[in-house]
C-alpha positions, 0 to 999 in steps of 0.5 A: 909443353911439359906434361905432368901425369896425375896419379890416382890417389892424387886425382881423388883429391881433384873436384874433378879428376884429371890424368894430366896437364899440360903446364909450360914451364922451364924447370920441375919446380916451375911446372909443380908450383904451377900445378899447385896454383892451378889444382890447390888441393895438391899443394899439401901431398906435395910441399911443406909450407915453405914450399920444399917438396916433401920428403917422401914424395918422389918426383920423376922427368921421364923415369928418372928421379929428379933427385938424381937429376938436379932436383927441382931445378931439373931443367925440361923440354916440351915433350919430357912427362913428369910422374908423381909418386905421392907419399903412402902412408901403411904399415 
């Protein structure tokens, strides 16, 4: 199964902090939602409402970014580690 790994200022969002999980699922998009569905307190750093993933979230399928890729369609086979790299605010 996919993994997907949880970056540290995610995990602090988590009742109980986790470094990753394993979510079967055939594209990013599905292993996201999915995610979402199992730890709902991510779902606001990674999608608007109508679930399109935020801008300024960066998505990668081992090292390479998912909108070079095919986006959330990007297809995934069970030993590919997806990275999130939520948005930052700073200045």
């Amino acid at each position: 199964m996919p993994t997907i790994l949880i970056p540290a200022v995610l995990r602090r969002q988590l009742p109980r902090p986790v470094t990753e999980v394993s979510i079967d699922a055939a594209t990013v998009g599905e292993a996201l939602t999915s995610l979402c569905y199992i730890h709902p307190e991510l779902k606001p750093s990674l999608f608007k409402e109508d679930w399109t993933l935020r801008r300024f979230a960066k998505v990668f399928v081992d090292e390479e970014d998912i909108h070079i890729l095919n986006g959330l369609n990007t297809k995934l086979a069970p030993e590919d580690e997806i990275l999130i790299l939520p948005p930052i605010a700073g200045g």
